[in-house]
BANU-167084 format. One record per residue: residue number from 0; residue in three letters; x, y, z of N, C-alpha, C in turn. Coordinates in steps of 0.05 Angstrom, whole numbers. Layout:
<rs>
  nr rest   n.c1   n.c2   n.c3  ca.c1  ca.c2  ca.c3   c.c1   c.c2   c.c3
 NUM  ALA      X      Y      Z      X      Y      Z      X      Y      Z
...
</rs>
This chain:
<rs>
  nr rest   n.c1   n.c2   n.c3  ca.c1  ca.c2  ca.c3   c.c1   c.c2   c.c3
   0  UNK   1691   2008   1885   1708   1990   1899   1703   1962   1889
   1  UNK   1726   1950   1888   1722   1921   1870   1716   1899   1897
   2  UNK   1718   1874   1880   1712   1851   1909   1725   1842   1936
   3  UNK   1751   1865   1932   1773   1849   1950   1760   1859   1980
   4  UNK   1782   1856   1988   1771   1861   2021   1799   1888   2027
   5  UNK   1821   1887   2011   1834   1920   2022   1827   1949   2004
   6  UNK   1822   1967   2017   1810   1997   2018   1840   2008   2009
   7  UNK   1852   1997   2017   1885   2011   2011   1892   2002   1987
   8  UNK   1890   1978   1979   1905   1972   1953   1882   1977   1930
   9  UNK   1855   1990   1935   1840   2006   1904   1851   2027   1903
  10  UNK   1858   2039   1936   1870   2072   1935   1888   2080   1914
  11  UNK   1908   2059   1921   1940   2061   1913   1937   2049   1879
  12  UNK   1919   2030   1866   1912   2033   1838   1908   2042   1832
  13  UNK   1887   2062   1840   1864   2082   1836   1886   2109   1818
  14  UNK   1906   2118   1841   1912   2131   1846   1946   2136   1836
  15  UNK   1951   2108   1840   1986   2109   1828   1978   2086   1798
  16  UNK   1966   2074   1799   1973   2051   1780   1984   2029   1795
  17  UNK   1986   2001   1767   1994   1977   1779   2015   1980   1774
  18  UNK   2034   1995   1766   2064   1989   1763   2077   1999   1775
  19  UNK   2068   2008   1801   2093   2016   1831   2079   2002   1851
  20  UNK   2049   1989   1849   2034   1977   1873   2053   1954   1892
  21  UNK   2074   1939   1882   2093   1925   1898   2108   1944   1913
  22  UNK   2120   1956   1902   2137   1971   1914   2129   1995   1936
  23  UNK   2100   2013   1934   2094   2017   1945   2088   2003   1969
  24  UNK   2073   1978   1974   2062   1963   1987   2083   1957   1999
  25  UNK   2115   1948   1987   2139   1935   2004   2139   1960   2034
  26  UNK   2149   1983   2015   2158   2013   2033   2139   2003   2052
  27  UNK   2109   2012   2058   2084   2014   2072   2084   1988   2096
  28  UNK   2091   1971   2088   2089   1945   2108   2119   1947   2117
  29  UNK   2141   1942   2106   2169   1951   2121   2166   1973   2148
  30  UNK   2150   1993   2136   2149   2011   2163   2131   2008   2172
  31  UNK   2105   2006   2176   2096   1990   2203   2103   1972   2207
  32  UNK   2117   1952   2203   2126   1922   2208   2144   1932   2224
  33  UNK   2168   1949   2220   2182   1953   2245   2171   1963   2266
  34  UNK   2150   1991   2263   2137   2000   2283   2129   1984   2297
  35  UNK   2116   1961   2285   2103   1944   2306   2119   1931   2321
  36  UNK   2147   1914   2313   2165   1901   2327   2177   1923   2349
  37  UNK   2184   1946   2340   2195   1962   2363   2179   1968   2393
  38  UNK   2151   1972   2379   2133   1985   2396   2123   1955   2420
  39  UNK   2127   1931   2395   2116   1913   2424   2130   1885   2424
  40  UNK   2154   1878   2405   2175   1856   2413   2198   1867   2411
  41  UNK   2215   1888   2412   2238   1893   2409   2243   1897   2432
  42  UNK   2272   1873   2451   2287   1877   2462   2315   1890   2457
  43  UNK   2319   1897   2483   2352   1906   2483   2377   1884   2472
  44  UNK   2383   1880   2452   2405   1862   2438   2426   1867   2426
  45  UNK   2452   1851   2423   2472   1865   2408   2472   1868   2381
  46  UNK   2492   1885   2373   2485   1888   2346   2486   1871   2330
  47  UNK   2500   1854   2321   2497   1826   2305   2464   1814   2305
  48  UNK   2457   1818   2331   2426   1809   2331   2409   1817   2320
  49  UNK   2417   1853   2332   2400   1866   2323   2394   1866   2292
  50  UNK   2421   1871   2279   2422   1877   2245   2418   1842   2228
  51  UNK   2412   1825   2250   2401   1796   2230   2368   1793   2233
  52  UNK   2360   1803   2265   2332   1808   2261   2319   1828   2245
  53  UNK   2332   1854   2236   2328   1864   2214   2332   1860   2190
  54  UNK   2350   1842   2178   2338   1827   2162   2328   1812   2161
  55  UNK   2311   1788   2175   2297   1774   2176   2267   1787   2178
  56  UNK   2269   1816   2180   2243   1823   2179   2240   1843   2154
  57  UNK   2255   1839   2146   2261   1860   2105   2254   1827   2094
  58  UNK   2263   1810   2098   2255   1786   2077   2218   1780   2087
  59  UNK   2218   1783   2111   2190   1774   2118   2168   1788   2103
  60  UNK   2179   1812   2106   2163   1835   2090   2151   1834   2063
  61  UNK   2177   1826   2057   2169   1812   2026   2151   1793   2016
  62  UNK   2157   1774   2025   2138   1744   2035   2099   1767   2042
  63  UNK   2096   1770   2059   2079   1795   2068   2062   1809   2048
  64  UNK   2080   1821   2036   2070   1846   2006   2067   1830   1990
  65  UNK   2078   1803   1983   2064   1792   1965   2032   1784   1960
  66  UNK   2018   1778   1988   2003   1770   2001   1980   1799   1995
  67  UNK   2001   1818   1999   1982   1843   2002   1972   1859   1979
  68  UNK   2002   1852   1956   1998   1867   1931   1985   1842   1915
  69  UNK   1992   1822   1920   1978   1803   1895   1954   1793   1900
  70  UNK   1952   1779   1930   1925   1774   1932   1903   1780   1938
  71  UNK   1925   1820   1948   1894   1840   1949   1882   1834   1988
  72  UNK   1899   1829   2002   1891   1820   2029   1900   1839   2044
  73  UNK   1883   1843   2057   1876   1872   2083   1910   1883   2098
  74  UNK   1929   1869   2085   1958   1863   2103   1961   1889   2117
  75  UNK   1967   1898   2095   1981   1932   2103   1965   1949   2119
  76  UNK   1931   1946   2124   1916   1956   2135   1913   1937   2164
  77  UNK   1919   1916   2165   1929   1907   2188   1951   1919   2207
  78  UNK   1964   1924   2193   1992   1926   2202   1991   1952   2220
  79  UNK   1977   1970   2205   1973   2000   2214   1953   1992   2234
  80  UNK   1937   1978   2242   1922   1978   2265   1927   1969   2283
  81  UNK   1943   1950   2272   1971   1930   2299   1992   1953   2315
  82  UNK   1996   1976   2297   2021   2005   2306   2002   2017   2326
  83  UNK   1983   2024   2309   1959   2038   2329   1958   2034   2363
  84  UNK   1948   2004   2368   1939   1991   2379   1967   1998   2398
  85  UNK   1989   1977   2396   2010   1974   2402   2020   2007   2406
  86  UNK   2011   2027   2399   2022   2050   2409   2014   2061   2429
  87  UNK   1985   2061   2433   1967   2070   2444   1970   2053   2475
  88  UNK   1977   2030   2465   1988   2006   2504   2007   2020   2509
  89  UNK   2039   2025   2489   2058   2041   2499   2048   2059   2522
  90  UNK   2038   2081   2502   2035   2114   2517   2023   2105   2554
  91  UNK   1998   2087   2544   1988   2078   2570   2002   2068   2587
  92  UNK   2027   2045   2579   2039   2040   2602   2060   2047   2615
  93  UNK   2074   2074   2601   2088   2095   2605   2079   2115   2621
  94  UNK   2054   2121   2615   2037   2138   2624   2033   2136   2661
  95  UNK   2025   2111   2657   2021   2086   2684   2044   2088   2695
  96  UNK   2069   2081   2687   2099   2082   2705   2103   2097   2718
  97  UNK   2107   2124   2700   2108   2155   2716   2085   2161   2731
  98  UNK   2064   2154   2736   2046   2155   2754   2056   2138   2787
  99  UNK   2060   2109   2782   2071   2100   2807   2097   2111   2817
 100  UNK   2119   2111   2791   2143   2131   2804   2135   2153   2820
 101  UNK   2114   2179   2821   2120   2196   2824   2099   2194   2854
 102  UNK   2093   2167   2863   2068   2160   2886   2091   2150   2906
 103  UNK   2115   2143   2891   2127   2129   2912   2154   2146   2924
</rs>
C-alpha cells in the first residue's frame, strides 16, 4: 500500500489500472452520493426541483472524484460510511415509529 490515505483507490489500480480510475470513482461516489442525499436530506419536491437538484449533485460529484481520483483522498470511502451510518438511523427511526404507532 502506497502513502495515500484511500484503501479503495490502491484497490481499483491494483486491480483495474489507471485508465478507468476516474470513471470508476465518478460511478462509486454518484451512488452513494445519492444514497446519502435520499437517506438523510431528500425532501418531498416537485419535479423541476427534483431533476435540478440532481443535477447539481452529478456536477458536484465530479468536483468530488476529482479530489478522490487525483488526490488519492479517503472520498469515496467516506461516502460509503456516511450511507452506512445514515441507513442504519433510517431503519432505527422507522423501526421506532412503528413501535409508538402500534402503543397507541
Amino acid at each position: 500500500m502506497g502513502s495515500n490515505f484511500s484503501i479503495l483507490f490502491d484497490y481499483i489500480v491494483e486491480n483495474y489500472g489507471t485508465e478507468n480510475t476516474f470513471n470508476i470513482f465518478y460511478v462509486l461516489n454518484l451512488i452513494f452520493g445519492i444514497i446519502a442525499y435520499k437517506l438523510g436530506f431528500a425532501r418531498k419536491l416537485p419535479l423541476l426541483k427534483s431533476i435540478f437538484v440532481y443535477i447539481m449533485l452529478v456536477v458536484g460529484v465530479f468536483i468530488i472524484t476529482l479530489f478522490s481520483s487525483i488526490a488519492e483522498l479517503p472520498i469515496t470511502e467516506s461516502l460509503i460510511i456516511i450511507s452506512i451510518v445514515l441507513g442504519i438511523y433510517r431503519f432505527r427511526l422507522h423501526r421506532e415509529r412503528k413501535r409508538k404507532a402500534n402503543t397507541q
